[in-house]
mmCIF file of the N, C-alpha and C atoms, coordinates in Angstrom:
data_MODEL
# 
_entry.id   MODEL 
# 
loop_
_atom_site.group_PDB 
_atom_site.id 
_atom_site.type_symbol 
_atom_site.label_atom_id 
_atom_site.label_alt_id 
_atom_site.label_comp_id 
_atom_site.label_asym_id 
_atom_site.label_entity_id 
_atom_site.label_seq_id 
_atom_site.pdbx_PDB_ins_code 
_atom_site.Cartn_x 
_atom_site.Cartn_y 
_atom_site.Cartn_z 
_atom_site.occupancy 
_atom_site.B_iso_or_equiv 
_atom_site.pdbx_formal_charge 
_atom_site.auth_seq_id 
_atom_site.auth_comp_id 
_atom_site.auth_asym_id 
_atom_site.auth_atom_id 
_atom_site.pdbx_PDB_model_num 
ATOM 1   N N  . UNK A 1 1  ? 7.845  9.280   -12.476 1.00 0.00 ? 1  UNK A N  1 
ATOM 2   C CA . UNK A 1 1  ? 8.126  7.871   -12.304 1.00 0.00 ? 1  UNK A CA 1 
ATOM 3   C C  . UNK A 1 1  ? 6.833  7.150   -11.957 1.00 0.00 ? 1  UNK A C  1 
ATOM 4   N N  . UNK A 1 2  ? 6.965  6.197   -12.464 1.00 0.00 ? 2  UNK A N  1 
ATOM 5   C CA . UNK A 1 2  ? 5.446  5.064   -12.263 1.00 0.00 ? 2  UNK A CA 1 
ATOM 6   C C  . UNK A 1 2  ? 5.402  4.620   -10.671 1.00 0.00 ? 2  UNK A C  1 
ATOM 7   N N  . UNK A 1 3  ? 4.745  4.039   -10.460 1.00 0.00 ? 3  UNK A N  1 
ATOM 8   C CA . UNK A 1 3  ? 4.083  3.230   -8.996  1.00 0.00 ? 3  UNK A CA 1 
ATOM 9   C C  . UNK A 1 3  ? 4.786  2.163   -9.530  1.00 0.00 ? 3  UNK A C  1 
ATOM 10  N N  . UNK A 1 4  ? 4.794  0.923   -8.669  1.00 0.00 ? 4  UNK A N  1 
ATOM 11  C CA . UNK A 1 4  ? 4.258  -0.387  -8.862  1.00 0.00 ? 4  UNK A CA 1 
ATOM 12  C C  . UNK A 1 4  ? 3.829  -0.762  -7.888  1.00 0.00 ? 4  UNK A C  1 
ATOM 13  N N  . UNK A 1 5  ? 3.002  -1.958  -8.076  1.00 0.00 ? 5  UNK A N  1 
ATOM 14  C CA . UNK A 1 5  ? 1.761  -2.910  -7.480  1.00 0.00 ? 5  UNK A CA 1 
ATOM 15  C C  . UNK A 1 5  ? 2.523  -3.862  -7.500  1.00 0.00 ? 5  UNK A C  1 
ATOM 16  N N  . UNK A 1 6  ? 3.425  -4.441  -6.496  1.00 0.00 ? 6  UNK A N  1 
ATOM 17  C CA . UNK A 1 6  ? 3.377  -6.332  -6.110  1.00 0.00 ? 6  UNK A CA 1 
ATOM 18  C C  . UNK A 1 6  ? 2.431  -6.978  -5.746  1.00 0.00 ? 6  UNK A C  1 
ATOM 19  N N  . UNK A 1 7  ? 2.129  -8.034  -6.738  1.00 0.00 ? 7  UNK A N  1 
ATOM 20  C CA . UNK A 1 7  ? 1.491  -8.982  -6.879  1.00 0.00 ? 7  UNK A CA 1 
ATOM 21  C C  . UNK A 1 7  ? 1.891  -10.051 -6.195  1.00 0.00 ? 7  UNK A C  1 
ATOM 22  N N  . UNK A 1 8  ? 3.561  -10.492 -5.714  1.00 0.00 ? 8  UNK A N  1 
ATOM 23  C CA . UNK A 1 8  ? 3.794  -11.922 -5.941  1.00 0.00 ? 8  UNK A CA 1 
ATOM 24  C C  . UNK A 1 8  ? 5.176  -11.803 -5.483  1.00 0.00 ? 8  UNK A C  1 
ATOM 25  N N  . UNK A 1 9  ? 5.816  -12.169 -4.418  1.00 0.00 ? 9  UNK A N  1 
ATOM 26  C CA . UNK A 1 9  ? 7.314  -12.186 -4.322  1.00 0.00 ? 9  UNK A CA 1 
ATOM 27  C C  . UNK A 1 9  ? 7.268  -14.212 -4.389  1.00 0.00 ? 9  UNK A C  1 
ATOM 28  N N  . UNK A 1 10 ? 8.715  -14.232 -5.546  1.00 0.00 ? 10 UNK A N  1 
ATOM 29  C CA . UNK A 1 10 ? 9.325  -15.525 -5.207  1.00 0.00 ? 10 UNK A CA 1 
ATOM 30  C C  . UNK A 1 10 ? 11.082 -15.843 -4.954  1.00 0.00 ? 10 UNK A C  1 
ATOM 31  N N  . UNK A 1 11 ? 11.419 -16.467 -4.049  1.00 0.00 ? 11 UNK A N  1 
ATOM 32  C CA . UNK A 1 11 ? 12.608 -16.545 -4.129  1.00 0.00 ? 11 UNK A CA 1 
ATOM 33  C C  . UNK A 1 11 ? 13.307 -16.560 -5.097  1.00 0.00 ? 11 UNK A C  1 
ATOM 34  N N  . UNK A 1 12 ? 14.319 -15.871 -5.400  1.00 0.00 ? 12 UNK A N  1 
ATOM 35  C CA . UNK A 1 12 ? 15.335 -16.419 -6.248  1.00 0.00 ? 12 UNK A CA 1 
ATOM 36  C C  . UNK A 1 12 ? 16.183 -17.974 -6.773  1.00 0.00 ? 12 UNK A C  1 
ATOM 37  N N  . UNK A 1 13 ? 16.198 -18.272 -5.801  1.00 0.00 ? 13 UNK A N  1 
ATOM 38  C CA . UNK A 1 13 ? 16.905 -19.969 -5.580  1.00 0.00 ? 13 UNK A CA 1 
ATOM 39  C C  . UNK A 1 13 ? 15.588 -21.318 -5.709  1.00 0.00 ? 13 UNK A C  1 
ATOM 40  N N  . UNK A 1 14 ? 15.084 -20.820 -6.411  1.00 0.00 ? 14 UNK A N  1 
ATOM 41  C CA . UNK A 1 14 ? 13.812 -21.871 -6.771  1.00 0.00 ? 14 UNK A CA 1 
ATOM 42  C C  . UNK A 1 14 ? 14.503 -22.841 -7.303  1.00 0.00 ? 14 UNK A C  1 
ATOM 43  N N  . UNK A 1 15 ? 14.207 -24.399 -7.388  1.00 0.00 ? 15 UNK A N  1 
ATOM 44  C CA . UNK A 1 15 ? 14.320 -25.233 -8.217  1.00 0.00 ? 15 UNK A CA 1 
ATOM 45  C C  . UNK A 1 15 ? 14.618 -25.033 -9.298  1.00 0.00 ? 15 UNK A C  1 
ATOM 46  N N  . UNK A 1 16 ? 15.488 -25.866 -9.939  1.00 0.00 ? 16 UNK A N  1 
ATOM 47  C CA . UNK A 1 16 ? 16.345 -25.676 -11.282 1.00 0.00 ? 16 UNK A CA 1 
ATOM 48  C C  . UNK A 1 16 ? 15.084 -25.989 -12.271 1.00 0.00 ? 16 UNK A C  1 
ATOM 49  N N  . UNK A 1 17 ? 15.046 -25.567 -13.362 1.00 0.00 ? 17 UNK A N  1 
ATOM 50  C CA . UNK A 1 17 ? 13.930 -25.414 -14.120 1.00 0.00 ? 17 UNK A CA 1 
ATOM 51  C C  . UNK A 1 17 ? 12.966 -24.892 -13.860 1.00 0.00 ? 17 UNK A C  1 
ATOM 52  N N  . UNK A 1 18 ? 12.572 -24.240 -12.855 1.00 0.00 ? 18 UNK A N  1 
ATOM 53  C CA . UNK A 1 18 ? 11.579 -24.107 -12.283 1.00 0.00 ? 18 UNK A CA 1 
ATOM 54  C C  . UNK A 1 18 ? 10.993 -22.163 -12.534 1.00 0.00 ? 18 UNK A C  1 
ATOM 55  N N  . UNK A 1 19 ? 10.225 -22.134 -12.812 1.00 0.00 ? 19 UNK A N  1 
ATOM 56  C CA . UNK A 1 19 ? 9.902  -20.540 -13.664 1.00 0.00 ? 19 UNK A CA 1 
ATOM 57  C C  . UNK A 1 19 ? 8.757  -20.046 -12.682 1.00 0.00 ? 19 UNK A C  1 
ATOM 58  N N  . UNK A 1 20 ? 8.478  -20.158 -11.147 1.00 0.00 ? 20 UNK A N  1 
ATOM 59  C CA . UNK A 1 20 ? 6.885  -20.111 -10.430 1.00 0.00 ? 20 UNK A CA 1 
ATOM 60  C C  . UNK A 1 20 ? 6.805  -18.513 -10.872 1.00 0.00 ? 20 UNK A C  1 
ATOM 61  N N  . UNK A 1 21 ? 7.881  -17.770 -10.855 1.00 0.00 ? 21 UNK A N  1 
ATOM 62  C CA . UNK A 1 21 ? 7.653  -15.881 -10.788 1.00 0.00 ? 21 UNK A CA 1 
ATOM 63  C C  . UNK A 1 21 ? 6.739  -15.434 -12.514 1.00 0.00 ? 21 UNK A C  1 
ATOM 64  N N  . UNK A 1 22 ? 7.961  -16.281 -13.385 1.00 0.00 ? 22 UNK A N  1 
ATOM 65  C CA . UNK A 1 22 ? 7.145  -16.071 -15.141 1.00 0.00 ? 22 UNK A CA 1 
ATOM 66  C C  . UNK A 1 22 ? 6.307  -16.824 -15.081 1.00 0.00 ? 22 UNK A C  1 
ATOM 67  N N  . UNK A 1 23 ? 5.493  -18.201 -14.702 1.00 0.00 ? 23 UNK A N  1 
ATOM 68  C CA . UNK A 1 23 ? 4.427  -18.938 -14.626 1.00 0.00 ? 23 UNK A CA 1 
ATOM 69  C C  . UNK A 1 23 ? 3.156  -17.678 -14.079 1.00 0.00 ? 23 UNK A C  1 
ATOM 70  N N  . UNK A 1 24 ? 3.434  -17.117 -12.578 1.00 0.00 ? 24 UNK A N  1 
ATOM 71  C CA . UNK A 1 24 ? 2.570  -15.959 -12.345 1.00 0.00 ? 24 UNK A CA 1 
ATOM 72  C C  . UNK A 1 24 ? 2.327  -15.029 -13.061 1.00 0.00 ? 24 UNK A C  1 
ATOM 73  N N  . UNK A 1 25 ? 3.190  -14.790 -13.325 1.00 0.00 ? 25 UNK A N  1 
ATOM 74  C CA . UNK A 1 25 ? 3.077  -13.621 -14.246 1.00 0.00 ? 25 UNK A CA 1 
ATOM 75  C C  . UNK A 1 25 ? 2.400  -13.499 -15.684 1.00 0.00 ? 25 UNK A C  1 
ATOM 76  N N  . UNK A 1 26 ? 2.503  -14.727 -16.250 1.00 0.00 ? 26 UNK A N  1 
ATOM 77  C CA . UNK A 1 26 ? 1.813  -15.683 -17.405 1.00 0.00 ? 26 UNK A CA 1 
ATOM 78  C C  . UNK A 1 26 ? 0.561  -15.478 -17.052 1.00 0.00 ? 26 UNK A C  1 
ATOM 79  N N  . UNK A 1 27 ? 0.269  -16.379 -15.913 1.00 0.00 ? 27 UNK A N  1 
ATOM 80  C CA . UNK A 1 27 ? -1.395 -16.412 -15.676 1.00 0.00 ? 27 UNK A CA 1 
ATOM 81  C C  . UNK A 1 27 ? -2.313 -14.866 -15.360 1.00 0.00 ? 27 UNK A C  1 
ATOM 82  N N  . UNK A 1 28 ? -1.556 -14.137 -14.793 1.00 0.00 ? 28 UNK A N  1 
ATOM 83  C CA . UNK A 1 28 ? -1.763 -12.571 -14.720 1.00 0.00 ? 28 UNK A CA 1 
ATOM 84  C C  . UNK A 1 28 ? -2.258 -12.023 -16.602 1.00 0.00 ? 28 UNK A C  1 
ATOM 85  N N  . UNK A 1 29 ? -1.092 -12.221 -16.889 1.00 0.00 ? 29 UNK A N  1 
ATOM 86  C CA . UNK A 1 29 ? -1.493 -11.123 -18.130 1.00 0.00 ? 29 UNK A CA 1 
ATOM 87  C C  . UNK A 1 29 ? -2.374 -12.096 -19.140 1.00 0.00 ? 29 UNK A C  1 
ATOM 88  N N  . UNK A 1 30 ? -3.047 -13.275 -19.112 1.00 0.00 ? 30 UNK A N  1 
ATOM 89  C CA . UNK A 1 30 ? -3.980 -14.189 -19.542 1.00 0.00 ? 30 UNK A CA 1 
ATOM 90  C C  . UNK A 1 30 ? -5.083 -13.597 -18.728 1.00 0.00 ? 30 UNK A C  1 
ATOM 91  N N  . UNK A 1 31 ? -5.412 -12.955 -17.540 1.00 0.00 ? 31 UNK A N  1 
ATOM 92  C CA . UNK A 1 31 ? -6.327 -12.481 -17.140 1.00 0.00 ? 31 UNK A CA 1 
ATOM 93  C C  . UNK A 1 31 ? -6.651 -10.644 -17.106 1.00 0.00 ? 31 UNK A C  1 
ATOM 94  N N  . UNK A 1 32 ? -5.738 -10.676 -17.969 1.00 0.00 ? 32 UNK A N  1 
ATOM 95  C CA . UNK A 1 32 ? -5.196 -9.236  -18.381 1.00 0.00 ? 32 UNK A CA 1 
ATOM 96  C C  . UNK A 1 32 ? -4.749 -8.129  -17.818 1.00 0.00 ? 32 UNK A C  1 
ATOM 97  N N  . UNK A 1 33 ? -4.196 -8.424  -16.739 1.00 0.00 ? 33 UNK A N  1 
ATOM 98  C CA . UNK A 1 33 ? -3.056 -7.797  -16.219 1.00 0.00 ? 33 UNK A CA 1 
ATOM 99  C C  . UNK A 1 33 ? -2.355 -7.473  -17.159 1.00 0.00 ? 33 UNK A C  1 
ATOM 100 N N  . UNK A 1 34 ? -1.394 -6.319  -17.174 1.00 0.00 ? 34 UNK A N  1 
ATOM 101 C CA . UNK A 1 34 ? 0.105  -6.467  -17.671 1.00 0.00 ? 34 UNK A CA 1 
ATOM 102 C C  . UNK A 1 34 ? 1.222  -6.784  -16.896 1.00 0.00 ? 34 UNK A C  1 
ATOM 103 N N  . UNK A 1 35 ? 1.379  -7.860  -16.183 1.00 0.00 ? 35 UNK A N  1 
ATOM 104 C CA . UNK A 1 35 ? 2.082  -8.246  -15.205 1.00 0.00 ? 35 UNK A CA 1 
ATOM 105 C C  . UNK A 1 35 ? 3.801  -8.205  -15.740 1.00 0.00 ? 35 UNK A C  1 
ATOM 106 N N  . UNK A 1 36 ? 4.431  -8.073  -15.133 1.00 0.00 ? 36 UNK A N  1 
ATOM 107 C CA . UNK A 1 36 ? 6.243  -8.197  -15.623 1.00 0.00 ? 36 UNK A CA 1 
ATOM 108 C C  . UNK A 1 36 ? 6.810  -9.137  -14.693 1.00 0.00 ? 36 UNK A C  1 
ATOM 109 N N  . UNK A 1 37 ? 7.651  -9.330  -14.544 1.00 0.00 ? 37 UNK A N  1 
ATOM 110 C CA . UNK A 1 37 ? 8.346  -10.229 -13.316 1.00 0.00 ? 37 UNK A CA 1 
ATOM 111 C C  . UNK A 1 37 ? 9.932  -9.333  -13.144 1.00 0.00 ? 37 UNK A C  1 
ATOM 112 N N  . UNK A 1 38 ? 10.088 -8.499  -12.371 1.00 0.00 ? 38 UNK A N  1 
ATOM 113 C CA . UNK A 1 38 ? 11.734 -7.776  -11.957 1.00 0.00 ? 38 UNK A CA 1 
ATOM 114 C C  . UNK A 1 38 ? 12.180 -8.497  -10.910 1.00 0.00 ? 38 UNK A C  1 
ATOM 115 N N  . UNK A 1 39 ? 14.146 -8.229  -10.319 1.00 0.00 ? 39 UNK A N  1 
ATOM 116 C CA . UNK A 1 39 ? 14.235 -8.644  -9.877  1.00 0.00 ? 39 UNK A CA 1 
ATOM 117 C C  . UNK A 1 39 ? 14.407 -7.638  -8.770  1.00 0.00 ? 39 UNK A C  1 
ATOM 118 N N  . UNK A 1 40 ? 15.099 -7.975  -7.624  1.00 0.00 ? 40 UNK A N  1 
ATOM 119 C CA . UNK A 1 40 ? 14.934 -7.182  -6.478  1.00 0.00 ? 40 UNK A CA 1 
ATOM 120 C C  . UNK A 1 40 ? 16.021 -7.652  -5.527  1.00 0.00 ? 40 UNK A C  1 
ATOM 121 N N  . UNK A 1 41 ? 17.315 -7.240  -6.669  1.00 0.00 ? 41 UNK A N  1 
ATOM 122 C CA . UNK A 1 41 ? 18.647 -7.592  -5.816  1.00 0.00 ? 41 UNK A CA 1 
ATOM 123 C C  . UNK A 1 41 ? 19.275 -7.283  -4.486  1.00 0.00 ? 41 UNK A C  1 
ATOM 124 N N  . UNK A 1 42 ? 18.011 -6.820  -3.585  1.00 0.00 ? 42 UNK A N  1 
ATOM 125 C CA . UNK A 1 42 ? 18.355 -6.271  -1.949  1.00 0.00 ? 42 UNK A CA 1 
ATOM 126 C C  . UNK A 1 42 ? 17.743 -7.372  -1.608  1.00 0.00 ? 42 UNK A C  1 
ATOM 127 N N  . UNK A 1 43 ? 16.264 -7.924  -2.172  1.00 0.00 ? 43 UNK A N  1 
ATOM 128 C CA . UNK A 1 43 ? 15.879 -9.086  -0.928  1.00 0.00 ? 43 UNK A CA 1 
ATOM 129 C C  . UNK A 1 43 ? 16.345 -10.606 -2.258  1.00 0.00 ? 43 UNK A C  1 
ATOM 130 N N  . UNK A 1 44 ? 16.967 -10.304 -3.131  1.00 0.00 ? 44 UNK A N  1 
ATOM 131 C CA . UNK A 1 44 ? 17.115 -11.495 -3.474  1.00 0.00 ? 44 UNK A CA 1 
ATOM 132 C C  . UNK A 1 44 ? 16.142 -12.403 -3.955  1.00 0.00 ? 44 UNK A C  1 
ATOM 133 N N  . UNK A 1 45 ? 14.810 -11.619 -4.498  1.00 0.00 ? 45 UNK A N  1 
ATOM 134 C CA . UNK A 1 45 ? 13.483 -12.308 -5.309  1.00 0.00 ? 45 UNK A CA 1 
ATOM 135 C C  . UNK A 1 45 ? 13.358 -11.477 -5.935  1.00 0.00 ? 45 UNK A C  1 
ATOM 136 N N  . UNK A 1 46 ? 12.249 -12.436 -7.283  1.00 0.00 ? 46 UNK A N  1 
ATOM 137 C CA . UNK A 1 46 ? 11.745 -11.741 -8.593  1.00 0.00 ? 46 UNK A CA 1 
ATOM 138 C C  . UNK A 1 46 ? 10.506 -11.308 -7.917  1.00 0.00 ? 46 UNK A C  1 
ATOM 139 N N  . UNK A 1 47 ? 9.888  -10.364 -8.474  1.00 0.00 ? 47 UNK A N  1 
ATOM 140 C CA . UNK A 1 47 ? 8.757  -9.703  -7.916  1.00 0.00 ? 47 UNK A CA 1 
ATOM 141 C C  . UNK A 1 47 ? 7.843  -9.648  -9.269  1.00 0.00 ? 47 UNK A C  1 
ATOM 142 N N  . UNK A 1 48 ? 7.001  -9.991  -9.382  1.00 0.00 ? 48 UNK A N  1 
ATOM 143 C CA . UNK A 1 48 ? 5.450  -9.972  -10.171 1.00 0.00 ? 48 UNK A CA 1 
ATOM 144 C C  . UNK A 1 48 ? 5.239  -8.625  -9.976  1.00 0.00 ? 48 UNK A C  1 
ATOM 145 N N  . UNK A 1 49 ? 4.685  -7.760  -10.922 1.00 0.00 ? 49 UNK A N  1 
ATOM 146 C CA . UNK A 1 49 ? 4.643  -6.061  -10.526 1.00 0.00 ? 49 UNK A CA 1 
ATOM 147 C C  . UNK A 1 49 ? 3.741  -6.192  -12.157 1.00 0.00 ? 49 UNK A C  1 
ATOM 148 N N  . UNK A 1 50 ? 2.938  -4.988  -11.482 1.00 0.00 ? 50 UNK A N  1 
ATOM 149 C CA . UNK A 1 50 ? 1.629  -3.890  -12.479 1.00 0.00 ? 50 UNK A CA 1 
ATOM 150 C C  . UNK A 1 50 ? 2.192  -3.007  -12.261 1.00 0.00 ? 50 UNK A C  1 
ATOM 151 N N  . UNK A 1 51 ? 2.652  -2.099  -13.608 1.00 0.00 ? 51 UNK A N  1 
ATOM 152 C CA . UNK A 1 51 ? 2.955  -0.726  -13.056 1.00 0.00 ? 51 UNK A CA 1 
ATOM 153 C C  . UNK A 1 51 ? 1.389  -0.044  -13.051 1.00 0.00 ? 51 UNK A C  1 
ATOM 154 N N  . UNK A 1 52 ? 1.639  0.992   -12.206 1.00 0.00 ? 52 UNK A N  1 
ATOM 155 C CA . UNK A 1 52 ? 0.409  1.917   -11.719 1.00 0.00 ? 52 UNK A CA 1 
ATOM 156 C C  . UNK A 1 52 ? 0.989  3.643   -11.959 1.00 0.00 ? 52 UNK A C  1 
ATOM 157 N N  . UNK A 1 53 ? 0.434  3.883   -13.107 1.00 0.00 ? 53 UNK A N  1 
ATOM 158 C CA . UNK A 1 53 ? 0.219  5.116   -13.636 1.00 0.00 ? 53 UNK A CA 1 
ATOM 159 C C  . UNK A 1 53 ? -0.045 6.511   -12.897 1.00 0.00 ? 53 UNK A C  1 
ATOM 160 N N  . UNK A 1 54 ? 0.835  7.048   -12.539 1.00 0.00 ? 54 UNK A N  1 
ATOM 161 C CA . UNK A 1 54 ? 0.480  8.234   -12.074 1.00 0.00 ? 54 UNK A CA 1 
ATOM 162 C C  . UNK A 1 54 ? 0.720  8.363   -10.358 1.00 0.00 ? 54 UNK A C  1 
ATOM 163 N N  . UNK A 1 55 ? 1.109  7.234   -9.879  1.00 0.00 ? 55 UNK A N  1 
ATOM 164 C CA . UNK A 1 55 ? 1.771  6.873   -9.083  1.00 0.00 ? 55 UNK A CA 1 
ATOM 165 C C  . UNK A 1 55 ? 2.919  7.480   -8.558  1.00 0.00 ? 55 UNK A C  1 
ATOM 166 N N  . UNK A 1 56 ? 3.693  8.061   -7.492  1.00 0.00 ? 56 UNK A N  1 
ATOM 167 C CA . UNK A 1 56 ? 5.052  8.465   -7.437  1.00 0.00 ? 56 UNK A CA 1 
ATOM 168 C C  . UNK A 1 56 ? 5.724  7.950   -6.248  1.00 0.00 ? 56 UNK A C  1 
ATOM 169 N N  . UNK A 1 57 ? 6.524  6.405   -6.803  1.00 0.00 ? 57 UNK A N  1 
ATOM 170 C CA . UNK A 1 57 ? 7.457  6.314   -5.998  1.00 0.00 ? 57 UNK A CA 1 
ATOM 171 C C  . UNK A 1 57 ? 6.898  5.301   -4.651  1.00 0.00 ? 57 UNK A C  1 
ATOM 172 N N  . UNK A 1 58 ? 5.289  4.995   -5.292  1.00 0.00 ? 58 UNK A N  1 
ATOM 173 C CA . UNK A 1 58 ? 4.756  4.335   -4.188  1.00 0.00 ? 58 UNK A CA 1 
ATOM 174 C C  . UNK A 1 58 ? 4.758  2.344   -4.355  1.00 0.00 ? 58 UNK A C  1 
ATOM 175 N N  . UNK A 1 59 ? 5.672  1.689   -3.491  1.00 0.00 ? 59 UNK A N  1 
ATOM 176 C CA . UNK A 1 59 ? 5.611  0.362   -3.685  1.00 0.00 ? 59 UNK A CA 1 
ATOM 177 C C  . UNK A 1 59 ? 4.308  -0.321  -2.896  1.00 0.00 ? 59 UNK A C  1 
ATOM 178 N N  . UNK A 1 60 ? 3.149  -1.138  -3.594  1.00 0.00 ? 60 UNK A N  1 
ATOM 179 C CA . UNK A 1 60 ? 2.287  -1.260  -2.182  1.00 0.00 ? 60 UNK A CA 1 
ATOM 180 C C  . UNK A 1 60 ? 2.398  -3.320  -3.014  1.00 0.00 ? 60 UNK A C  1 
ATOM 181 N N  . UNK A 1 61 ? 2.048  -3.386  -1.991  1.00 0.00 ? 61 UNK A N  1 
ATOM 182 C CA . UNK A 1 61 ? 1.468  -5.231  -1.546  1.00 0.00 ? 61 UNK A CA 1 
ATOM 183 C C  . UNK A 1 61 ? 0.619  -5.728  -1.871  1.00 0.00 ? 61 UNK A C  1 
ATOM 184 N N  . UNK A 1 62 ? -0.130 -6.179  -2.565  1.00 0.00 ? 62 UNK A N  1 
ATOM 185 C CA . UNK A 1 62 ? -1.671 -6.610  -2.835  1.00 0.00 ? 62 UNK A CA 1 
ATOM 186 C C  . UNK A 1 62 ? -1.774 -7.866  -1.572  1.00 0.00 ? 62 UNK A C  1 
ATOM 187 N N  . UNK A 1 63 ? -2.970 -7.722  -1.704  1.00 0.00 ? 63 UNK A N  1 
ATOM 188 C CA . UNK A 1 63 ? -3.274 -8.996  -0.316  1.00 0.00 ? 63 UNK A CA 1 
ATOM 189 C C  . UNK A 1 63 ? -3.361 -10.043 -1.468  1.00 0.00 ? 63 UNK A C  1 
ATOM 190 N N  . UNK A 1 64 ? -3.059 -11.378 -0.824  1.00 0.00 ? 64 UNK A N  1 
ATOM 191 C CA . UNK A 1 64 ? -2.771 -12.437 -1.495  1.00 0.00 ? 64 UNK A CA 1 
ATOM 192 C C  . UNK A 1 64 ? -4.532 -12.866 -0.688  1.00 0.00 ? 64 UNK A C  1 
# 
């Protein structure tokens, strides 16, 4: 199983129209990330995530 790297937690209940988690995630893989946006139905936000290769099972935080 892969790692992932959070990049980015955003609430779920954002403003109607409002895309801030795929907007991040946009600007990520324009800087060439392969960024995804999942969701994370225990805390109730989309999460910005790099998977990390070779990784097992490890969730880490990037410093903002």
């Amino acid at each position: 199983m892969n790692g992932r790297l959070v990049l980015e937690r955003f609430p779920a209940g954002g403003p109607r129209g409002s895309w801030p988690a795929e907007e991040f995630a946009r600007d990520r893989r324009q800087e060439g990330q392969p960024a995804e946006v999942v969701m994370d139905l225990a805390s109730d936000a989309f999460l910005v995530i790099v998977r990390v290769p070779g990784e097992t099972l490890a969730v880490a935080v990037a410093a903002a």
